[in-house]
N, C-alpha and C positions, 0 to 999 in steps of 0.2 A: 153360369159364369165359369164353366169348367176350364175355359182357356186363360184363366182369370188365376188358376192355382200353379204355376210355374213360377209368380210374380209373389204369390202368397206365401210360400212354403219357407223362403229366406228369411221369414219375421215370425213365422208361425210360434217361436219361443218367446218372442216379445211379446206378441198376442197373446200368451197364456200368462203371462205375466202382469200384463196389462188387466187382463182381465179378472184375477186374484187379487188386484188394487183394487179395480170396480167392486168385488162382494165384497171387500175386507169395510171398505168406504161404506156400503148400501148396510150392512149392518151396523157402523156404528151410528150411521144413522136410524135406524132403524133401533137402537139403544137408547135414544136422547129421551123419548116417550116415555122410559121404564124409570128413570130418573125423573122424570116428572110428574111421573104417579107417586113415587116415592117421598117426594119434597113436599104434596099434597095430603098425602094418606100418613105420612111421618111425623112430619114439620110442624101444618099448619095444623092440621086436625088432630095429629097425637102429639103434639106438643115437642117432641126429639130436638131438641135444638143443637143438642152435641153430633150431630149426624149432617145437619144443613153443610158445613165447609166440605163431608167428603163428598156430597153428593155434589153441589155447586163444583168444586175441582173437579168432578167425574162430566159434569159438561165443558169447561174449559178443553178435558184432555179429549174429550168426542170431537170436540171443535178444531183442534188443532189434529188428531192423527186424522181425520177426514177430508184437512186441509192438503196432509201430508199423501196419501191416498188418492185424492183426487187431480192432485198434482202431476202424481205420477202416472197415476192412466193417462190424463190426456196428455201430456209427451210425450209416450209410449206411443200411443194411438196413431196422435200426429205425426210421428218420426216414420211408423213403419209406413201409414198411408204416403208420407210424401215420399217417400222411399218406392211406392210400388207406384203412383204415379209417375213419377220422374224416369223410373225404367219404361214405364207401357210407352210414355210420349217421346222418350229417344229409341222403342224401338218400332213403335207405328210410323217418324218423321223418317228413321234409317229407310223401311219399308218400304213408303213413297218412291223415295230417289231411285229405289230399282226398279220400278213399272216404266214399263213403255211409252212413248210421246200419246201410241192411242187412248189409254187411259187420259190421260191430263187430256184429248180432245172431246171426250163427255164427261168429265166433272168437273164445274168451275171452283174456281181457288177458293170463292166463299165456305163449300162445301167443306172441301180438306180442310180448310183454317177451322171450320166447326169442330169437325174431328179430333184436329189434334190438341184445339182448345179447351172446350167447352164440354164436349164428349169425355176427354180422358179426365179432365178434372171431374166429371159428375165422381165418375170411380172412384175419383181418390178420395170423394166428399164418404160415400161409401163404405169405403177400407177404414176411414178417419173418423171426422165427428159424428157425421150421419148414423154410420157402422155402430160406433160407440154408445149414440143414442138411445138407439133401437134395443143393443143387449140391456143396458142401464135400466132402460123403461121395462123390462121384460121381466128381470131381475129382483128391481124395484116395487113392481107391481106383487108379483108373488111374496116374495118377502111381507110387504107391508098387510097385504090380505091374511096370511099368515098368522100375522101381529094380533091384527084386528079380531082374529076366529078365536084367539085363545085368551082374547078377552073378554070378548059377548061373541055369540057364535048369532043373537037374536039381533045386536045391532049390526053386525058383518052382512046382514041381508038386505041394508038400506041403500050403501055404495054398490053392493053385485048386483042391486035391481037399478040405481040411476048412472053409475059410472058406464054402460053400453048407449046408451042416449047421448050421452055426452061425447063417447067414442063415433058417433053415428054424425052427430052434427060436428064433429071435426074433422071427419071425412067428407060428409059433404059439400064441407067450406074448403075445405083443401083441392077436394076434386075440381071445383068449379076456379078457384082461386089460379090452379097449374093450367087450364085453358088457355085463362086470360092471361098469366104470365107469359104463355108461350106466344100467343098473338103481340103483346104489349112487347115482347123481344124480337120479333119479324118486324114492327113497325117503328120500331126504335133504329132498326138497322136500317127502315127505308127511307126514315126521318134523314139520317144522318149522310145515306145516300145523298137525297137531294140534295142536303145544305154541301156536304161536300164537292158533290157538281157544281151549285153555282159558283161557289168560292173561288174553285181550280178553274172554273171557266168565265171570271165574272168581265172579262176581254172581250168574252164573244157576246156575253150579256149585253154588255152595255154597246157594242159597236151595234147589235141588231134591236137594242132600247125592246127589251125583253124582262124589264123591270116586274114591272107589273104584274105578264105570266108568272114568272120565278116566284113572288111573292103568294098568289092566290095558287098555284100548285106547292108553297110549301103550306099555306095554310088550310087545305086541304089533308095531307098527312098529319099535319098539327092537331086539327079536327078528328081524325080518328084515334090518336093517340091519348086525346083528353081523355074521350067517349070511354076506352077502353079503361083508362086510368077509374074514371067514375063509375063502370060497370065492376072494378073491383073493389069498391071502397061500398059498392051497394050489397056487394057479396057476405063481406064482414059486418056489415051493419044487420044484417039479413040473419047471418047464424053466430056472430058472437056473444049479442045479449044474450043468445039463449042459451051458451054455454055458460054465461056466467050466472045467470039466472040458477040454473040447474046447480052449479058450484056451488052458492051459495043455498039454494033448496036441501043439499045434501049435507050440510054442516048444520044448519038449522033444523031439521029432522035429527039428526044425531043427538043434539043438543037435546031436544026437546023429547024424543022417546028417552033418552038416555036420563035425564032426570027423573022422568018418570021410573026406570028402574032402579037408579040408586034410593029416589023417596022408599020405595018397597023392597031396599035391603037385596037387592040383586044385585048390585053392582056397589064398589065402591066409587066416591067423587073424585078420588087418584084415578082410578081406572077410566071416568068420562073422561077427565082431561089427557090421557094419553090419547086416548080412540079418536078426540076429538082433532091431537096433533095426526095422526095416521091417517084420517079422513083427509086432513088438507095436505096432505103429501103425494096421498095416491091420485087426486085431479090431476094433476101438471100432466103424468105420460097420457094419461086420454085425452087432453087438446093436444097434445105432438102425435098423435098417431095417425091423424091424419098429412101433415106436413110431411112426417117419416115414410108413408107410403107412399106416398108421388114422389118424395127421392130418390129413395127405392127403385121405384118403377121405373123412372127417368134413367138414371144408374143401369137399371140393363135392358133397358132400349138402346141408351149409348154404347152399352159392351156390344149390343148384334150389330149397328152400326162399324165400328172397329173393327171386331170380327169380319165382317164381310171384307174391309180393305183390307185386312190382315192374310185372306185366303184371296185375295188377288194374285196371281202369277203374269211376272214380265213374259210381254210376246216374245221380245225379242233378247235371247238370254247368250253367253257364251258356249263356243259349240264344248262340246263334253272332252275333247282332246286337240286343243288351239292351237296354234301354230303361233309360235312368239320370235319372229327373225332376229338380230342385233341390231340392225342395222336397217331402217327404211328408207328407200333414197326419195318417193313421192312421184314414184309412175304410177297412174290413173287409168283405167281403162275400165269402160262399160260394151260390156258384150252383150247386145239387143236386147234391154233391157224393157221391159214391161212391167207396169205400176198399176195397179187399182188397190181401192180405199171405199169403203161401206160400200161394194159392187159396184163403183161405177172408176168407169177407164182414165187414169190421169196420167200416164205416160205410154208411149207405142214406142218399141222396136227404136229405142234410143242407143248408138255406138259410136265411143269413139274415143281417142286415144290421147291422152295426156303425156309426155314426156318428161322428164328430167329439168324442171326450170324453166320449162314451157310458159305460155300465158295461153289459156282459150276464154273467149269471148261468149256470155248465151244472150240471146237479147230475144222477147217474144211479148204480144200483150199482157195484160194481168191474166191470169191463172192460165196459162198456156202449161205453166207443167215445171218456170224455170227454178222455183225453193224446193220444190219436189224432187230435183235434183240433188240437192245442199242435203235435204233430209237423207236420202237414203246413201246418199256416199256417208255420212256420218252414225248409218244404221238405228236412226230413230226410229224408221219403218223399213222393211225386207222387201226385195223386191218382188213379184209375182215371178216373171221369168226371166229366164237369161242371168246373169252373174256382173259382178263388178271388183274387179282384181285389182288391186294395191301391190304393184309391184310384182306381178303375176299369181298374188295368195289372192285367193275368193276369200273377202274381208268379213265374209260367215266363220271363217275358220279364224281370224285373229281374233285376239283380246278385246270387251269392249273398250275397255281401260285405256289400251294398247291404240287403238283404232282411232279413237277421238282423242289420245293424246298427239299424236301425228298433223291434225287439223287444228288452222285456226279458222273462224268463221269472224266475220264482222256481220252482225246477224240486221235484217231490213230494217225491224224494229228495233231499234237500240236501247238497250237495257244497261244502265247503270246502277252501281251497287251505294247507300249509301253512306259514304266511305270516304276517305283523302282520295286526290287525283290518279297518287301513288300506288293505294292499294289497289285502286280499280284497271290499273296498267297492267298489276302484277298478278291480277287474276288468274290466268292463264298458266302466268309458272310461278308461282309465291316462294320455293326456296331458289330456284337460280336466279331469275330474275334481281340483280342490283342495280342501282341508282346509275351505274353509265348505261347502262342495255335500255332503263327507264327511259333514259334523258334523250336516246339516240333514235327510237322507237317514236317521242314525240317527234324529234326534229322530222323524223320522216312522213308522219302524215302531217305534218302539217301548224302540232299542237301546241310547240312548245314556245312561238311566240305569245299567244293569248296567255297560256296557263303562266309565264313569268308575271303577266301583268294583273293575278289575281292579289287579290290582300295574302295572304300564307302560299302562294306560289302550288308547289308539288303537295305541299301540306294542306290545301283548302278542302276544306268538307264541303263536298257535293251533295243532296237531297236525292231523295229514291230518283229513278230514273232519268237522275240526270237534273233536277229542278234545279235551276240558277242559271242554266247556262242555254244559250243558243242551238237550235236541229244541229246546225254547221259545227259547233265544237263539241257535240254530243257523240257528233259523228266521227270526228277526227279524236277524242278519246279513244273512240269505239274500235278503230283504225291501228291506232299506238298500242293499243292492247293484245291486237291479234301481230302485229309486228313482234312485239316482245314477248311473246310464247316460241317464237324463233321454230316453226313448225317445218315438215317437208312442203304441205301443202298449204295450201294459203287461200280462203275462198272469199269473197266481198259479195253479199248479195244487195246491192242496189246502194249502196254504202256511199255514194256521194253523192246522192239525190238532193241533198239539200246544200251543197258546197257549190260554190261560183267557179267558173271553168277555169279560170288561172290558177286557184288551190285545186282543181281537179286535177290540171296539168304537170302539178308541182307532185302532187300525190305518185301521180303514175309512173315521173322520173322516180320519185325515189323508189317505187316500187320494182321496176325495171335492173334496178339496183342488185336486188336478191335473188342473185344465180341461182342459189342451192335449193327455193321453194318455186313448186310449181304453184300456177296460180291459176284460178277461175272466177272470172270476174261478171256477175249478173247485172245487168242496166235495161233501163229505156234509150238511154241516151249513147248516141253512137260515138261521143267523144269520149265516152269510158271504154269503149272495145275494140276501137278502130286500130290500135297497135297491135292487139292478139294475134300471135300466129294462125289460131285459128277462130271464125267467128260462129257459132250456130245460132239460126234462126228458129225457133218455136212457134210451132202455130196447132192449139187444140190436143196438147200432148206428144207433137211426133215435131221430125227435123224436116223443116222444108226448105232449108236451105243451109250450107256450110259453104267456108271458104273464106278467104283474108277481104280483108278492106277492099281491096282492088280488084279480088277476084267478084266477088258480092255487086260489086258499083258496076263491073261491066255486064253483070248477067242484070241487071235493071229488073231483080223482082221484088220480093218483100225489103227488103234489103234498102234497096232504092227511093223506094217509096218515102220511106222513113226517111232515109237520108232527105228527099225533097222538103218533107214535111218540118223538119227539123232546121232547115239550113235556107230553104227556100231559094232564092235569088241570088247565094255565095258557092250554091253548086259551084259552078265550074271552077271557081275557085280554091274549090277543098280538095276538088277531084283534082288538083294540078300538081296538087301537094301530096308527095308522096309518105303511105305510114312508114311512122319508123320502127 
């Protein structure tokens, strides 16, 4: 956990503090015994009666500065551990956000959520109580053995010959016990999988009367998670009697040699009764010592986990002396650019030039290559060859900051935050962005009729991605958001697939609207591109065709096609109709 002392060192004076509470505490426990021999060997048996109130006060004050003591370590403890968790998980979550789109395309979010949940809190269990545990039993243990040797050194050989037994079957049950916990928490997550798929889907359930499946595939997981639940309950059945057994075997042997030595003047019957308390104090850390080492363990399993994402480096990083202009005005150009991703080819010899408030149009089948466009003009991934110039800078040399502050994206998938309608507008730009930019941003895709007619209007709290609302007004959120970042560039990838051609048409007048951003607009659909200055056609990574509406519909290739497919029998009538 060496990368673990950066985090440590800012507490390390509270840790020594903490920790001087811990002895100050173990010995006045470790006191209370000698007061009890005393009250026995004094009191009862030599009769001292004028001595019982100082000895009785001499435990009340044990009880109370131990109180005091213990208090103070564990909020010591607590304070600094949540203190060095709280820093690990703001600086593994900062971490994240700079790795590259490839990372997040081999780790799923489950993974990272483990990370930066589950993982960093073991550590802080660790730093904290676990941590605390561990010194206390350690501490405790010696002290008390201690105790024990300088009272009978012959009965001290009963607990050091049955207390490792006792340690053995606590590890045992502990070892087998972190198994099944760790299984019982894979199926707990898959438990909750399913139920939460059916619920989120119980539409599609019931339209395809898939009742029945859903139920005998949840009881199925249900079924395994008993299983497991009662594979641990057979575990503890298994080794805790026979820790208590043993517990008890070891107080009952004390007892019982120990009378034997007091009858023969070896010991005093104050002195059993102390050994007798010391015996039942030092059990507790050998049943936690098993529990302690699989936190332990756990603990820095999760550090090399962390670690490993911690020595993760972003591919794609700022070049070492950027080029920051004042002023980007949103000329576009891809100079024959070439894409491949895990070795295999996803874009060929792609060029072409964007203007000043242009519109270019890309339309191709699925994975023809055209998001893979959106990515690397936004430098989620670098291109293999050829360059892609923002204003004649090769956008390697801007800021990444800088670079995607430029761009807005209305992204395929639409992702909403769960948030007011407001916030999620103002995404993009949260200090310029005000309630007219807001309001003017809806009008123009589209949004701001629906969103007046919610119960709280601009204030309505939307659910993660958008839940309450419509593909179509998800979309036209989606739409208002990238308008009101007020960008040079302005990209829609497939951003009205789910909007009726009259709101599509309404959309692209107002879009047509914003001289100052250039725009690129991705579809299937030829009523999204058909105004573009220019249109490219994608087919398997490369351009097979460019050119406007008209030029495209007279050369009758892919282009065309589409158009047929699309329009059918109102061809000639679309084709009469010139783009504007």
């Amino acid at each position: 956990m060496k990368n673990l002392w950066k985090y440590v060192k800012k507490y390390c004076f509270l840790y020594v503090l903490a920790i001087a509470a811990m002895i100050v505490s173990i010995l006045l426990d470790a006191a209370a015994p000698q007061i009890t021999k005393h009250i026995i060997d004094d009191v009862i048996v030599g009769g001292k009666m004028q001595i019982l109130m100082k000895l009785l006060f001499g435990l009340v004050g044990i009880g109370l500065g131990r109180a005091v003591f213990q208090y103070t370590k564990e909020f010591i403890f607590d304070y600094a551990a949540a203190g060095i968790g709280s820093r690990l998980r703001k600086d593994l979550f900062d971490h994240i956000q700079t790795l590259s789109m490839g990372y997040f395309d081999n780790h799923n979010t489950g993974e990272l959520m483990a990370r930066i949940k589950d993982d960093a809190e073991r550590i802080w269990n660790a730093f904290g109580f676990v941590g605390m545990l561990v010194l206390e039993c350690t501490i405790h243990t010696v002290v008390v053995i201690i105790c024990m040797y300088r009272i009978s050194p012959v009965l001290t050989l009963i607990p050091l010959a049955i207390l490792p037994v006792i340690a053995w079957y606590a590890i045992k049950m502990e070892n087998g016990l972190g198994e099944v916990y760790d299984k019982i928490s894979e199926q707990t997550a898959e438990l909750n999988t399913v139920a939460q798929e059916n619920l989120a889907g119980v539409r599609t359930v019931k339209a395809f009367a898939r009742e029945e499946h859903e139920i005998e595939k949840f009881k199925k997981h249900n079924k395994k998670y008993y299983d497991l639940n009662m594979r641990q309950a057979k575990l503890i059945v298994r080794y805790q009697p026979n820790i208590s057994f043993l517990s008890k075997i070891l107080l009952m042997a004390v007892i019982v040699i120990g009378g034997i030595l007091v009858i023969h003047d070896k010991m005093t019957l104050g002195d059993l009764g102390a050994f007798s308390e010391y015996a039942s104090n030092i059990i507790w850390p050998m049943e936690m010592i098993g529990w302690l080492s699989n936190d332990l363990a756990a603990a820095m399993a999760s550090n090399k986990k962390i670690k490993a994402i911690m020595e993760e480096q972003p591919v794609i990083k700022n070049n070492d002396k950027p080029v920051s202009p004042d002023l980007i005005k949103g000329e576009l150009e891809f100079d024959h650019v070439n894409f491949e991703l895990n070795g295999k080819r996803i874009l060929e010899d792609i060029h072409f030039t964007l203007k000043k408030g242009k519109t270019l149009g890309i339309m191709g089948v699925t994975g023809s290559g055209k998001s893979s466009i959106v990515n690397l003009i936004q430098r989620f991934y670098d291109v293999t060859d050829g360059k892609i110039l923002l204003d004649g800078i090769n956008i390697k040399d801007l800021p990444l900051s800088l670079l995607r502050g430029q761009i807005s994206v209305v992204m395929q998938d639409v992702f909403l935050f769960s948030d007011s309608i407001t916030e999620n507008i103002k995404t993009g730009n949260k200090d310029a962005a005000q309630w007219e930019s807001v309001q003017q941003a809806s009008i123009s895709a589209e949004a701001h009729s629906f969103i007046t007619k919610l119960s709280e209007q601009y204030d309505t709290v939307i659910g993660e991605r958008g839940v309450g609302l419509s593909g179509g007004q998800k979309q036209r959120i989606s739409i208002a958001r990238a308008i009101a970042k007020e960008s040079p560039i302005l990209i829609l990838d497939d951003s009205t697939s789910a909007l009726d051609m009259e709101t599509e048409k309404e959309i692209e007048a107002h879009l047509s609207e914003l001289k100052e951003s250039s725009k690129i607009i991705i579809a299937h659909r030829i009523s999204a591109v058909r105004t573009a200055d220019e249109i490219l056609i994608l087919s398997e990574g490369k351009i097979v065709e460019r050119g406007t509406h008209k030029e495209l519909m007279e050369k009758r290739g892919e282009y065309y096609k589409t158009y047929q497919v699309q329009y059918g029998e109102e061809e000639v009538k679309w084709q009469s109709i010139p783009a504007e």
